[in-house]
DSSP file (Angstrom, degrees, kcal/mol; ACC not computed):
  #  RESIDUE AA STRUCTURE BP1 BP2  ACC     N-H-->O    O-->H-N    N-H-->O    O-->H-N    TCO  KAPPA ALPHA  PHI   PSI    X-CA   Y-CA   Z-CA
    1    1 A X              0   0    0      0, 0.0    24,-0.2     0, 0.0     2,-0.2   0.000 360.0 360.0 360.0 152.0  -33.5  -11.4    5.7
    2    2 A X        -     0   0    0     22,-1.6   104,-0.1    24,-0.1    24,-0.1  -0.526 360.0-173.0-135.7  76.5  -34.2   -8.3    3.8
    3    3 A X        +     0   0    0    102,-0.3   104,-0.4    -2,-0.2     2,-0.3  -0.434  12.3 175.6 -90.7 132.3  -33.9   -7.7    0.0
    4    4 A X  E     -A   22   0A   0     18,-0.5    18,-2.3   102,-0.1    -1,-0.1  -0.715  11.2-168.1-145.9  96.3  -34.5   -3.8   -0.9
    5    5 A X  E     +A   21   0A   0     -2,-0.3    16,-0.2    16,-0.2     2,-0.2  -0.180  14.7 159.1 -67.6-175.1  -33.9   -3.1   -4.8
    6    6 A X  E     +A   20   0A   0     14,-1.4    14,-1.0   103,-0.0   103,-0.1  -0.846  35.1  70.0-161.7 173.2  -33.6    0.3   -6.2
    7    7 A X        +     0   0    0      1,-0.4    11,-0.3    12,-0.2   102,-0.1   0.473  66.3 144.4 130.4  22.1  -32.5    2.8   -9.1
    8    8 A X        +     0   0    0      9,-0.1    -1,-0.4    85,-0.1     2,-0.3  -0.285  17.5 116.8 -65.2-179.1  -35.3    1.4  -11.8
    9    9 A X  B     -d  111   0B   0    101,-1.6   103,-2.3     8,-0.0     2,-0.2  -0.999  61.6 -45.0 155.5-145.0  -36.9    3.6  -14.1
   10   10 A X        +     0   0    0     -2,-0.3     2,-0.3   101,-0.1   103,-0.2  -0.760  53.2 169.0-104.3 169.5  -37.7    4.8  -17.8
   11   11 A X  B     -E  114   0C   0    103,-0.5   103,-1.3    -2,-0.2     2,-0.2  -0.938  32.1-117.0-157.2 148.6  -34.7    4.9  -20.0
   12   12 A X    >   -     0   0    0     -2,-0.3     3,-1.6   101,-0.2    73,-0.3  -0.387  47.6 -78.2 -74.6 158.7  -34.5    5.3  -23.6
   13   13 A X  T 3  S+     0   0    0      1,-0.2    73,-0.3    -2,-0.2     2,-0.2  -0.390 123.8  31.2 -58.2 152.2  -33.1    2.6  -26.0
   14   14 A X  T 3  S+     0   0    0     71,-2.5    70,-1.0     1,-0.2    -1,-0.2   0.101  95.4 116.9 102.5 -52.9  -29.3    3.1  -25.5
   15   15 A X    <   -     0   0    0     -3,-1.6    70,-1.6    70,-0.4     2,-0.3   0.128  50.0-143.3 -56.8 173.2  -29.3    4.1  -22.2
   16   16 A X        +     0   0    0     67,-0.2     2,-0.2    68,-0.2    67,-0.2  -0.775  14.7 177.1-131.5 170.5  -27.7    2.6  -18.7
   17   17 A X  E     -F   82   0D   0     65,-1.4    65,-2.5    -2,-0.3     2,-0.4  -0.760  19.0-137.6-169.3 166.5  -29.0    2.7  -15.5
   18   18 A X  E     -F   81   0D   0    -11,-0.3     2,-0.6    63,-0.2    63,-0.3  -0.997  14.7-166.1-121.4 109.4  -27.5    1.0  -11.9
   19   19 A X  E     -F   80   0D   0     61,-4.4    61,-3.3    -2,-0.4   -12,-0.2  -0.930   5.7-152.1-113.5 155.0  -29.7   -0.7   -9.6
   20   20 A X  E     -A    6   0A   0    -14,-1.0   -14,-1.4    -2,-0.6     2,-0.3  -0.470   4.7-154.7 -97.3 165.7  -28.6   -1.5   -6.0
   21   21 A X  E     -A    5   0A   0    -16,-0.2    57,-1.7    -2,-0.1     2,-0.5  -0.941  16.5-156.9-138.1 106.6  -30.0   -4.7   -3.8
   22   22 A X  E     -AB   4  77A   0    -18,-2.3   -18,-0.5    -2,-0.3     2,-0.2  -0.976  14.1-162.5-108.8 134.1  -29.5   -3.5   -0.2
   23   23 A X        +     0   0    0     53,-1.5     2,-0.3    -2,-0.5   -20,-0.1  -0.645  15.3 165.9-138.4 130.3  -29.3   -6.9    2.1
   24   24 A X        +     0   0    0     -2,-0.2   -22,-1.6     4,-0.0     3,-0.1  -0.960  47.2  49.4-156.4 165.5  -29.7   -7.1    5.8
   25   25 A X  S    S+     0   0    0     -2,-0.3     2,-0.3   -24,-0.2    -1,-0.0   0.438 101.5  46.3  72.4  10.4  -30.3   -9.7    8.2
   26   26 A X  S    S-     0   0    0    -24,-0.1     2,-1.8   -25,-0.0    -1,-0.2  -0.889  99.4 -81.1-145.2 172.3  -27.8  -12.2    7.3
   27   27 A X    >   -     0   0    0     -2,-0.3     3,-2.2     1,-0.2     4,-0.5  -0.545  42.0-175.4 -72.3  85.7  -24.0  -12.0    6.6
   28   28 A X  G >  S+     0   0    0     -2,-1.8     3,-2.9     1,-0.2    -1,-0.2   0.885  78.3  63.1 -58.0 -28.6  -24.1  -11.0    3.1
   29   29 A X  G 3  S+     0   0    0      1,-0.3    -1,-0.2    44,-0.2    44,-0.1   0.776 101.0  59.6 -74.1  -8.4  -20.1  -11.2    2.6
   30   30 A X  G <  S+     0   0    0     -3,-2.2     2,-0.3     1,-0.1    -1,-0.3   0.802 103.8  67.5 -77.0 -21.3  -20.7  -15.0    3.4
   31   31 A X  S <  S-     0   0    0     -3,-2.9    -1,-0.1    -4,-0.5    19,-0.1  -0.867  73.4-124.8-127.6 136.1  -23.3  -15.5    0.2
   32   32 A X        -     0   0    0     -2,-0.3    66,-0.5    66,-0.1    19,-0.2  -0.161  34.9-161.3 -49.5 160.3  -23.6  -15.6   -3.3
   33   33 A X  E     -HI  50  97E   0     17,-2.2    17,-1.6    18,-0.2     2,-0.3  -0.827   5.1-163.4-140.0-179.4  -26.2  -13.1   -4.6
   34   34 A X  E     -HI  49  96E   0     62,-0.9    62,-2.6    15,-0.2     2,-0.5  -0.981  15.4-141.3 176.7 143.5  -28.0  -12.8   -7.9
   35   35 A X  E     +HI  48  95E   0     13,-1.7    12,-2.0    -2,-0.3    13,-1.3  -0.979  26.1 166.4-118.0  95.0  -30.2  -10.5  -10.3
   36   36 A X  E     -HI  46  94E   0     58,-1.6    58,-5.1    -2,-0.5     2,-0.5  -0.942  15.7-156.1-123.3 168.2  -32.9  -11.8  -12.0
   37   37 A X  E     -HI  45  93E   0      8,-1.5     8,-1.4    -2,-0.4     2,-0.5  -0.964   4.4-155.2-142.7 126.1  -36.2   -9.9  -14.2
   38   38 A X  E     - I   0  92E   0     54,-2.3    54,-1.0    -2,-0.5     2,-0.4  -0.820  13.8-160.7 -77.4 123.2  -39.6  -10.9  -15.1
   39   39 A X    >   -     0   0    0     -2,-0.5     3,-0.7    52,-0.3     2,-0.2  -0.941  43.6 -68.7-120.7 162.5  -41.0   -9.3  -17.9
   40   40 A X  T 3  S+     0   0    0     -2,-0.4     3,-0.1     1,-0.2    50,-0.0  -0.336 118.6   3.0 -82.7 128.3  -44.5   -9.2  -18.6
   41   41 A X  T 3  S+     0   0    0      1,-0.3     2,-0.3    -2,-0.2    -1,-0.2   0.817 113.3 109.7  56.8  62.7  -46.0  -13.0  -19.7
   42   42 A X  S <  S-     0   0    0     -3,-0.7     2,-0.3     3,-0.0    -1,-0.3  -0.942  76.5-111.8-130.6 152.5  -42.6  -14.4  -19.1
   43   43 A X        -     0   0    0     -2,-0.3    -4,-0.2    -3,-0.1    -6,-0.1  -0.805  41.8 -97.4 -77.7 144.9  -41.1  -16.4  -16.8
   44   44 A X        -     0   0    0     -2,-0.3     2,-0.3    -6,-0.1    -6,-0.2  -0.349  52.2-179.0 -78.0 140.8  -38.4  -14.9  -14.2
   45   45 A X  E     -H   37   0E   0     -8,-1.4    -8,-1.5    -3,-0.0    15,-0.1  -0.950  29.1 -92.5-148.9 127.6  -34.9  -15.7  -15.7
   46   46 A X  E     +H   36   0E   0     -2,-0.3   -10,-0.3   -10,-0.2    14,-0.1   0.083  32.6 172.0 -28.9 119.9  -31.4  -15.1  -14.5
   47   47 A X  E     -     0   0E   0    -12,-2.0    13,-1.1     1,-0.2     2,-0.2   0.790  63.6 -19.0-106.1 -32.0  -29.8  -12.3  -15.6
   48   48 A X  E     -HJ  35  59E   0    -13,-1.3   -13,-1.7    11,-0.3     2,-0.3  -0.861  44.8-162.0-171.7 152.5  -26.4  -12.4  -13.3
   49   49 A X  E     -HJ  34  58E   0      9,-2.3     9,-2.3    -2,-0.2     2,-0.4  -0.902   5.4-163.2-126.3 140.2  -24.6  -14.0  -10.1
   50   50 A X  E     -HJ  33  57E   0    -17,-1.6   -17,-2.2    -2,-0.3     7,-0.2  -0.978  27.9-117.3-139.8 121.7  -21.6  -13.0   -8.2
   51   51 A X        -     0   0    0      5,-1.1   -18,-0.2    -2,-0.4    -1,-0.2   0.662  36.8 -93.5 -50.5-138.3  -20.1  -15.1   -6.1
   52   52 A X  S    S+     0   0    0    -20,-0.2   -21,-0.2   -22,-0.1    -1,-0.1   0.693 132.3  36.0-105.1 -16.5  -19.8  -14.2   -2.0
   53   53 A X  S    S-     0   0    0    -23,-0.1    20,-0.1    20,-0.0    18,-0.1   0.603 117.0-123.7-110.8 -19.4  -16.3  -12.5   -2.4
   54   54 A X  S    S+     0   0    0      2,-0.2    17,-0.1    16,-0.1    15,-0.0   0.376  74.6 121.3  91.1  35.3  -17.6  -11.2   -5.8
   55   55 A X        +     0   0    0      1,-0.1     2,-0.3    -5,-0.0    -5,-0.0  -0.014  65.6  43.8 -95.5  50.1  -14.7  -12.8   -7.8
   56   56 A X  S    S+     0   0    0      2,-0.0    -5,-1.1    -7,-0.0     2,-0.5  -0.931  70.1 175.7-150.5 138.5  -16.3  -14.8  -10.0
   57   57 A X  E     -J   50   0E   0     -2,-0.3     2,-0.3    -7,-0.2    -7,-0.2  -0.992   7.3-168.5-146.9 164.8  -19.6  -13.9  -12.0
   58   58 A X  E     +J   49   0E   0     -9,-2.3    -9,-2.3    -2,-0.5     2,-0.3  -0.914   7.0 178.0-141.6 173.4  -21.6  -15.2  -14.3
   59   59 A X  E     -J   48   0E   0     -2,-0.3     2,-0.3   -11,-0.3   -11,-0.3  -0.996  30.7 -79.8-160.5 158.6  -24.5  -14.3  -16.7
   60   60 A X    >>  -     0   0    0    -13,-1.1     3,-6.8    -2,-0.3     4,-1.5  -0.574  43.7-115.5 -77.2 120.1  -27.1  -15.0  -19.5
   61   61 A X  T 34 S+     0   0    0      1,-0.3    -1,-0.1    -2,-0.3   -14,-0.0   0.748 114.4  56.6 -27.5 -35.9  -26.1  -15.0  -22.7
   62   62 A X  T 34 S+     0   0    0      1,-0.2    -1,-0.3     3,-0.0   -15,-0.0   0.817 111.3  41.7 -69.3 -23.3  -28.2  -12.1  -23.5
   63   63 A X  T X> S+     0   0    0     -3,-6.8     3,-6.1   -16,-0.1     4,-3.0   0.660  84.1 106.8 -98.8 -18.1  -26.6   -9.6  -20.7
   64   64 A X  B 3< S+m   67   0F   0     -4,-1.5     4,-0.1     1,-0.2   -16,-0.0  -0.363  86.6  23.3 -71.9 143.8  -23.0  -10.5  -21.1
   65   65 A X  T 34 S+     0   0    0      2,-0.6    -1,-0.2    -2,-0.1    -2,-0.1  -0.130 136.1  45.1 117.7 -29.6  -20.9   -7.6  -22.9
   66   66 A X  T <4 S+     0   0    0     -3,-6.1    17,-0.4    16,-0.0     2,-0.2   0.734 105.1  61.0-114.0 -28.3  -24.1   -5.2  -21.5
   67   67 A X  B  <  +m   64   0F   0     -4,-3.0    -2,-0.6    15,-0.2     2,-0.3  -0.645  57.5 178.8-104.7 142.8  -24.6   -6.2  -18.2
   68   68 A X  E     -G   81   0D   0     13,-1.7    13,-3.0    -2,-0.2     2,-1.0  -0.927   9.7-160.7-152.0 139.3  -22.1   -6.1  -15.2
   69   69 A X  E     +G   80   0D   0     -2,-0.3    11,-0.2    11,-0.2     2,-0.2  -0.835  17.8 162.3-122.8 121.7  -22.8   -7.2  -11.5
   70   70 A X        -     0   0    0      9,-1.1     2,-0.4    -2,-1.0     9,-0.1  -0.547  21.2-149.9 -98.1 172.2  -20.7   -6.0   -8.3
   71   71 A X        -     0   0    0      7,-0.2     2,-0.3    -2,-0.2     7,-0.2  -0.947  15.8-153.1-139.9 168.4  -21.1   -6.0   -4.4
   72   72 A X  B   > -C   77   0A   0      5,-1.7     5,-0.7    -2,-0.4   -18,-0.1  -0.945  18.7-172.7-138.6 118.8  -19.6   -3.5   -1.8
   73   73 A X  T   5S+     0   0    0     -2,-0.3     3,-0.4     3,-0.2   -44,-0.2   0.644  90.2  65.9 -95.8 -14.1  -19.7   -6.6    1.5
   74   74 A X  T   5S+     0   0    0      1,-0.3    -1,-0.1     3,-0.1    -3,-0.0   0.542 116.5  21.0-106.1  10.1  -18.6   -3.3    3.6
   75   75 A X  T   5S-     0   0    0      2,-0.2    -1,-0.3     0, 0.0    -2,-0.1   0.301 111.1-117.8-123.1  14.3  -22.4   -1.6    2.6
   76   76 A X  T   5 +     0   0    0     -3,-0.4   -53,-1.5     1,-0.2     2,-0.4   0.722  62.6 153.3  71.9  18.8  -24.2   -4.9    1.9
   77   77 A X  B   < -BC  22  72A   0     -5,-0.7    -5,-1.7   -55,-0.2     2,-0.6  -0.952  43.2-166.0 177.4  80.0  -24.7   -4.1   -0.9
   78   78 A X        -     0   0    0    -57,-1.7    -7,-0.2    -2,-0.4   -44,-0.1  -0.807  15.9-169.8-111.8  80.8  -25.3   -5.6   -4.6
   79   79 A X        -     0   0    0     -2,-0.6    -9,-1.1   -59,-0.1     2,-0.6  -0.198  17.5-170.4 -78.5 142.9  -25.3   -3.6   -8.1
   80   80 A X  E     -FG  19  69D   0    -61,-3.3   -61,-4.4   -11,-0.2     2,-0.2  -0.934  10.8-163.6-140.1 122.6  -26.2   -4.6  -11.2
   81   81 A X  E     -FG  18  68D   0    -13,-3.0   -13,-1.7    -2,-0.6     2,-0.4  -0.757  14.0-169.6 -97.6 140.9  -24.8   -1.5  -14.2
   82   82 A X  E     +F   17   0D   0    -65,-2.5   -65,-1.4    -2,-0.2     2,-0.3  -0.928   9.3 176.1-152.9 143.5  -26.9   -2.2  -17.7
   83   83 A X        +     0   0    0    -17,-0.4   -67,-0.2     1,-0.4   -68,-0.1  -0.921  54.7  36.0-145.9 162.4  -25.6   -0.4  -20.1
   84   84 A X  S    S-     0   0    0    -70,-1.0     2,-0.5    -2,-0.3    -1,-0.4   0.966  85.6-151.9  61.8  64.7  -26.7   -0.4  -24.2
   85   85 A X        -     0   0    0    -70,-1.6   -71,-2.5   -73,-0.3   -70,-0.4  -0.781  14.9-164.9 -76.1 134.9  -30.7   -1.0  -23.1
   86   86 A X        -     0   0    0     -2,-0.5     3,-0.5   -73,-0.3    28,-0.1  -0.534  29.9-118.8 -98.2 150.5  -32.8   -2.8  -25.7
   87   87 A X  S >  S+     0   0    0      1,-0.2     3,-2.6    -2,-0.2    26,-0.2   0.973 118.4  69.5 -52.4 -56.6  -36.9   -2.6  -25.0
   88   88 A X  T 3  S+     0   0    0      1,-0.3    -1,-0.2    -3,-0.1    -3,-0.0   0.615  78.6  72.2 -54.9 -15.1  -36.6   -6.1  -24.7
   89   89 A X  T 3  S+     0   0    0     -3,-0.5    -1,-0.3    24,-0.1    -2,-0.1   0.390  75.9 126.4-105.0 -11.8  -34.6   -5.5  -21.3
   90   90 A X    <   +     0   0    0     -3,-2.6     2,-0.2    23,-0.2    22,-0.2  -0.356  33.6  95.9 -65.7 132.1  -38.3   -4.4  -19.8
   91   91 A X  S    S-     0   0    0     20,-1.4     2,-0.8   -52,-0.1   -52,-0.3  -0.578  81.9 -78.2 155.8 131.8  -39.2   -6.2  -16.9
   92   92 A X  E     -I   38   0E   0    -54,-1.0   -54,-2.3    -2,-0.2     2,-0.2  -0.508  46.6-144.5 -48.8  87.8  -39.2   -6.1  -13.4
   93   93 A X  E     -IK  37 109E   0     16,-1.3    16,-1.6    -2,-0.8     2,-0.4  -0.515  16.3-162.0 -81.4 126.4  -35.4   -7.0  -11.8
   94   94 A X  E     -I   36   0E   0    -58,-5.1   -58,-1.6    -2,-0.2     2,-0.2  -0.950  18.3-135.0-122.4 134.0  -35.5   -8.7   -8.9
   95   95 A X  E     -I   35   0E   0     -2,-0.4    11,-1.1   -60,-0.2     2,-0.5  -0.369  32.3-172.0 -70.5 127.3  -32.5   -9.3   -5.9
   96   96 A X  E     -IL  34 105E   0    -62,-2.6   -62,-0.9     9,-0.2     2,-0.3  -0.953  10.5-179.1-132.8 158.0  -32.5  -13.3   -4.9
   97   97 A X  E     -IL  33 104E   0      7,-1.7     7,-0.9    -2,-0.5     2,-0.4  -0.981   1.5-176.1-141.8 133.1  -30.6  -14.7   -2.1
   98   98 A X  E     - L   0 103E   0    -66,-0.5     2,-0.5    -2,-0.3     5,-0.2  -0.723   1.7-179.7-162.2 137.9  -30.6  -18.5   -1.2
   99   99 A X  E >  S- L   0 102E   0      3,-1.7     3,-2.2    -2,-0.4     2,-0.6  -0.978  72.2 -39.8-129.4 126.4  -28.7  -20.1    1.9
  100  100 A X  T 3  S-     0   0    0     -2,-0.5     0, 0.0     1,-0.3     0, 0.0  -0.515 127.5 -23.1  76.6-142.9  -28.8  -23.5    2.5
  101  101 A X  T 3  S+     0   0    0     -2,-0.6     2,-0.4     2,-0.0    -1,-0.3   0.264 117.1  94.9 -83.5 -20.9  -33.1  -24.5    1.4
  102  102 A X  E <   -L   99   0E   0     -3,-2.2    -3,-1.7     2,-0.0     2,-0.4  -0.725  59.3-167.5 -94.7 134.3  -34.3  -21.0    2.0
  103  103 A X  E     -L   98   0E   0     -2,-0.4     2,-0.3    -5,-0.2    -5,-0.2  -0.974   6.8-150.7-132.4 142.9  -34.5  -18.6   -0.9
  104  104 A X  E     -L   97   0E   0     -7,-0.9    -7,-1.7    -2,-0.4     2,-0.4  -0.891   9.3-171.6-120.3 128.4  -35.0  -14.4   -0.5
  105  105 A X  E     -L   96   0E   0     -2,-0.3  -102,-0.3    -9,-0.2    -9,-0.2  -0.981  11.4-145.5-114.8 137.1  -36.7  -12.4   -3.1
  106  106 A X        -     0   0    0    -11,-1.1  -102,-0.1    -2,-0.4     3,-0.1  -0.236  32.6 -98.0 -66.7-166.9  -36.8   -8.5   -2.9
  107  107 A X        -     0   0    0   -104,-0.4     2,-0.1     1,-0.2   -13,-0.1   0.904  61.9-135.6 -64.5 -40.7  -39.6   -6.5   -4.0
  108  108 A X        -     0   0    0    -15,-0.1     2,-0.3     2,-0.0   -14,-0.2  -0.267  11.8-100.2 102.8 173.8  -38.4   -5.7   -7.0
  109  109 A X  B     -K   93   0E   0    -16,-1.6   -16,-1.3    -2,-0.1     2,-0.3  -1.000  18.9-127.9-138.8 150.1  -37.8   -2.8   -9.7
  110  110 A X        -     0   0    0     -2,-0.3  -101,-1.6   -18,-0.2     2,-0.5  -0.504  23.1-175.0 -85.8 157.0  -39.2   -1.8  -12.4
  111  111 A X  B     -d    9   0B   0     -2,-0.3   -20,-1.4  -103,-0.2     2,-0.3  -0.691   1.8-177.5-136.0 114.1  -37.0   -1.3  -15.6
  112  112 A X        -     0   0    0   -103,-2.3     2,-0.2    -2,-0.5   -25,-0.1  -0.685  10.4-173.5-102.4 158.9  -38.5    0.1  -18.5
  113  113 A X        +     0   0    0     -2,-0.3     2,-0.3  -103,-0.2  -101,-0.2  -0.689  39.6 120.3-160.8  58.5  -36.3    0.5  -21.7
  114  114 A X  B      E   11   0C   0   -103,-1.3  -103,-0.5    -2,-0.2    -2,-0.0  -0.856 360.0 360.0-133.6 175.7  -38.7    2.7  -24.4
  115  115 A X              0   0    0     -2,-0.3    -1,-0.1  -103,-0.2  -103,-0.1   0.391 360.0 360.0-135.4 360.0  -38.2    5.7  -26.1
């Protein structure tokens, strides 16, 4: 299994950004998938989940209204669109997988959110 974020960066307060999770080595259209961010002297905390078919999602109080997470199963392929970034939104977003007892982290991205 293979978690490979991308599309962090700086953004001003206000701003959007997209980041992708590209997934290989298992049958992603088979699994739920899931977006969660550390920020620094925090603990990592869910930010949103979409189910394997991606009709259903869910999210943390804090993202919903700002936040929106899709997949594409025909590129593997997991997005998460932040729109209306707060500083607080700083923090390193990370792609999670879990089948079964095994849990997948990517590397992660950073996402900074100053102006």
């Amino acid at each position: 299994v293979q978690l490979v974020e991308s599309g962090g960066g700086l953004v001003q307060p206000g701003g959007s950004l997209r980041l992708s999770c590209a997934a290989s080595g298992f049958t992603f259209s088979s699994y739920a998938m899931s977006w969660y961010r550390q920020a620094p002297g925090k603990e990592r905390e869910l930010v949103a989940s979409i189910t394997s078919a991606g009709g259903i999602t869910n999210y943390a109080d804090s993202m919903k209204g700002r936040f929106t997470i899709s997949r594409d199963n025909a590129k593997n392929t997991v997005y998460l669109q932040m729109n209306s970034l707060k500083p607080e939104d700083t923090a390193v977003y990370y792609c999670y997988l879990r089948i079964g007892l095994g849990v997948w982290w990517g590397q992660g991205t950073q996402v900074t959110v100053s102006s």
